[in-house]
C-alpha positions as CSV (number, residue, x, y, z in Angstrom):
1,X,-88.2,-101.8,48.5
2,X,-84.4,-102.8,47.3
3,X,-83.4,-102.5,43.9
4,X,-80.8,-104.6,42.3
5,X,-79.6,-102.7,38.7
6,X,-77.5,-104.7,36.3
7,X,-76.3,-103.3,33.2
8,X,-73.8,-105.1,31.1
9,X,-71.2,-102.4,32.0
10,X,-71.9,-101.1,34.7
11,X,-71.5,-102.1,38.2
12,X,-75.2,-100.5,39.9
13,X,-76.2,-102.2,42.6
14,X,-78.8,-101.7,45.4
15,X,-79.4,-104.9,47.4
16,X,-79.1,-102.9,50.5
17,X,-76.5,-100.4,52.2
18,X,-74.7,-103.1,53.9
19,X,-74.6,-105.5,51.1
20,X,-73.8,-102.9,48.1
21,X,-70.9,-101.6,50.1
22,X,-69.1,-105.1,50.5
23,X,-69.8,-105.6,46.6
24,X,-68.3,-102.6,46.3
25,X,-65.0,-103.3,48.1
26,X,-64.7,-106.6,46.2
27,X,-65.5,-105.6,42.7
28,X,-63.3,-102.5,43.1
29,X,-60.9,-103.7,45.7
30,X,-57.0,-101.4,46.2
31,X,-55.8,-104.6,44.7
32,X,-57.9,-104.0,41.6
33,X,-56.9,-101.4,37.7
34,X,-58.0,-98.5,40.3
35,X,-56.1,-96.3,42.7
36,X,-57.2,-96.0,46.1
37,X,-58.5,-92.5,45.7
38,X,-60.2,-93.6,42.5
39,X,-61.8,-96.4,44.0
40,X,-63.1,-94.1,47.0
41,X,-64.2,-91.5,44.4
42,X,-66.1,-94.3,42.4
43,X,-67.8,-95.6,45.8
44,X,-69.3,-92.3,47.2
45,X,-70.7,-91.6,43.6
46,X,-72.2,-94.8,43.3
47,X,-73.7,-94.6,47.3
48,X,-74.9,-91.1,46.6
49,X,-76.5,-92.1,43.5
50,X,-78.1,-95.5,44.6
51,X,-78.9,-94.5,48.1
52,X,-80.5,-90.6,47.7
53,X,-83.7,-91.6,47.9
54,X,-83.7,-91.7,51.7
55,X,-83.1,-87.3,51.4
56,X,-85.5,-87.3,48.2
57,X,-88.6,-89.1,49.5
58,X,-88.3,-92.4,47.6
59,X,-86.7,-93.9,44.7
60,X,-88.1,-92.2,41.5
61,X,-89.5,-95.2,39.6
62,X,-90.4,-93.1,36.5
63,X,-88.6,-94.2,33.0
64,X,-88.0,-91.3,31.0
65,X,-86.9,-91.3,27.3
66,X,-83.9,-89.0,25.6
67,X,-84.4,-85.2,26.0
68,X,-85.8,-83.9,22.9
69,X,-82.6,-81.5,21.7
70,X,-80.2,-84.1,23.0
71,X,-77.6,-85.0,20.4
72,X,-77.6,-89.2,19.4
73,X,-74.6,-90.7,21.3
74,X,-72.9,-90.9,18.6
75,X,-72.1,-87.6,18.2
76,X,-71.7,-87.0,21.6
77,X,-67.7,-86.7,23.3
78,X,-67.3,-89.9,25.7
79,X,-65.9,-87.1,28.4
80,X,-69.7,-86.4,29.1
81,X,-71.6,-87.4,31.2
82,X,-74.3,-88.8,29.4
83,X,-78.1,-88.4,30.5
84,X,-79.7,-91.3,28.2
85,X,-78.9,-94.8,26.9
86,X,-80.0,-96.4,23.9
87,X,-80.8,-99.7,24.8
88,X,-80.8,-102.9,22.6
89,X,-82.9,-104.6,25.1
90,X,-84.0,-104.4,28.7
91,X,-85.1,-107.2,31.3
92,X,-87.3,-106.4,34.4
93,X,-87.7,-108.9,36.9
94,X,-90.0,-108.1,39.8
95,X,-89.9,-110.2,42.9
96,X,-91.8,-110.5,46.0
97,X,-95.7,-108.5,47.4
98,X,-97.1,-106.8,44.9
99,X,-95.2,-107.4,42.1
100,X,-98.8,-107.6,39.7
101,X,-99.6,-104.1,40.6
102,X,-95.7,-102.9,39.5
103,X,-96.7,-100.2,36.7
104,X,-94.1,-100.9,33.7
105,X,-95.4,-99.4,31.0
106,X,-92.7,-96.8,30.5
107,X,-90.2,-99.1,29.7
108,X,-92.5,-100.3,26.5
109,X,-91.1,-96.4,25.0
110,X,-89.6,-96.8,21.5
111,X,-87.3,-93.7,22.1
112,X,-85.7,-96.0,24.7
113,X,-85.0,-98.7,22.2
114,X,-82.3,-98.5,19.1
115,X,-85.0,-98.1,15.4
116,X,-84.1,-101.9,14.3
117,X,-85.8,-103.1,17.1
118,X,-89.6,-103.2,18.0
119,X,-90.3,-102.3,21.8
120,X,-92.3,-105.5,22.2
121,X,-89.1,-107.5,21.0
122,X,-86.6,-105.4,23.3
123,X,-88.5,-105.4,26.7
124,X,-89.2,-108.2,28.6
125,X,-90.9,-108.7,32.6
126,X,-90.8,-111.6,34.8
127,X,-92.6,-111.1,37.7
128,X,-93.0,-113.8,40.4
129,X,-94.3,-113.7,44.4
130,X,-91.2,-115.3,45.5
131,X,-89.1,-112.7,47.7
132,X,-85.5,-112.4,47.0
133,X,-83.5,-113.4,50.2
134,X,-85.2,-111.4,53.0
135,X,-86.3,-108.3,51.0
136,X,-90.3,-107.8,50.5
137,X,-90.1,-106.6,47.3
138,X,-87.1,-106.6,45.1
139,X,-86.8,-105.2,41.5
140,X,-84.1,-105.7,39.1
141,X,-83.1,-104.0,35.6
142,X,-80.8,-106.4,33.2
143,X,-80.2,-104.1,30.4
144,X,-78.0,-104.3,27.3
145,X,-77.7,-100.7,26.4
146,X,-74.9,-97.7,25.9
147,X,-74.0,-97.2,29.3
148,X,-71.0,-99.3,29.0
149,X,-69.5,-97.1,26.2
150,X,-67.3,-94.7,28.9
151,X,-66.2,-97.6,30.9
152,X,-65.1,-99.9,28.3
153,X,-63.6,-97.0,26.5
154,X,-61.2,-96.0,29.3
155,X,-60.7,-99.8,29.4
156,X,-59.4,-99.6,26.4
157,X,-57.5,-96.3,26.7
158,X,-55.6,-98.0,29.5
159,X,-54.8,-100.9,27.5
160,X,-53.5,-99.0,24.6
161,X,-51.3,-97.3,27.2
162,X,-49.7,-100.5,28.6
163,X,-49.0,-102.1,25.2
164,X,-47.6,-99.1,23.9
165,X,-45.2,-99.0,27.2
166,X,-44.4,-102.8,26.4
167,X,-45.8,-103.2,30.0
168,X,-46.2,-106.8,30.7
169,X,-46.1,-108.0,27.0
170,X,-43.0,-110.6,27.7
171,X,-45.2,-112.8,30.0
172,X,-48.0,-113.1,26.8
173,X,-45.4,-114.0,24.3
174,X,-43.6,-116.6,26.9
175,X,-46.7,-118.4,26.7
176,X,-47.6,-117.9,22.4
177,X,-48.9,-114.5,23.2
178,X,-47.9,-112.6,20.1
179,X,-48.3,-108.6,19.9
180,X,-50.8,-109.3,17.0
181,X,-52.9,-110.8,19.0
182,X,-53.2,-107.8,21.6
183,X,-53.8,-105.0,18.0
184,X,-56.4,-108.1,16.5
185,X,-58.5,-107.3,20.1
186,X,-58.1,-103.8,20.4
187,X,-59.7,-103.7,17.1
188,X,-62.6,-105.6,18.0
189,X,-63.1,-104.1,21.6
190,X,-63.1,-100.4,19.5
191,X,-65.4,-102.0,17.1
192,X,-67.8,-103.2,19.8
193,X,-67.5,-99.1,21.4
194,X,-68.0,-97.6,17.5
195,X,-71.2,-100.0,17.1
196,X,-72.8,-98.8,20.7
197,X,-72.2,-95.5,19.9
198,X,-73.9,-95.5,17.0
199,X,-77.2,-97.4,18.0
């Protein structure tokens, strides 16, 4: 079974050895924001993580909500690594044999869902018998949750680092560009971070 995870995000995919490794040289090419070591770094975790269920046995299907004694997010420093995400909503779509039989009942949890927002409005599952490309069975996990705090936060931090360097700020205010503009979406990008944290 191959698993393709999408989170708005984050960058999880597992379509295959083959295939996830030339997504991964693509998405997080030398010519990318990354350095070349960073870009390794980010490559082994992601193959370790998405590819250790050939040493484990199998992929551990099970969904499992927050740890009771777990701090919310919120409260949380963003230089953890953090063990849950509050989701705002989650998409499963199961393709190929079998898919009926798929048990997906743990992603109906409330603790994996933000209060404002009944289970039965946040999860959804399409299943069809159609295979994707040549796998037998294929699942896939679209999911608008808090896992793309950290990234977009060192996104951010980076930015905040170029502008305050005036690094490349001439070639936006050639073309009408002003410096405004760049503090007007640093606001709203640290807004969108504050209100993930805090779901």
């Amino acid at each position: 079974m191959s698993i393709v995870t999408v989170q708005l995000g984050q960058c999880g995919n597992q379509i295959g050895f083959e295939v996830f490794d030339a997504l991964l040289r693509d998405s997080h090419s030398s010519q990318g924001l990354c350095s070349k070591r960073e870009n390794e770094a980010y490559q082994t975790s992601c193959k370790e993580r998405f590819f250790s269920e050939e040493e484990n046995g199998g992929i551990d299907w099970q969904v499992r909500p927050p740890l009771s004694g777990l701090p919310p997010l919120g409260k949380m420093s963003l230089s953890k690594d953090l063990h849950f995400n509050t989701s705002i909503a989650n998409l499963v779509i199961l393709r190929g044999k079998d898919v009926q039989s798929a048990d997906v009942e743990g992603f109906k949890d409330p603790a994996l869902y933000t209060s404002w927002l009944e289970p039965v409005n946040a999860f959804n599952v399409w299943k069809t018998q159609r295979a994707f490309s040549k796998y037998e069975k294929s699942a896939v996990l679209v999911s608008n949750s808090q896992f793309l705090v950290k990234p977009l936060d060192m996104i951010v931090k980076k930015a905040w680092n170029m502008f305050a360097s005036k690094a490349y700020i001439h070639q936006y205010t050639k073309f009408g560009i002003e410096e405004e503009d760049f503090l007007d979406s640093f606001t709203l990008l640290e807004q969108v971070i504050a209100s993930y944290c805090n779901l």
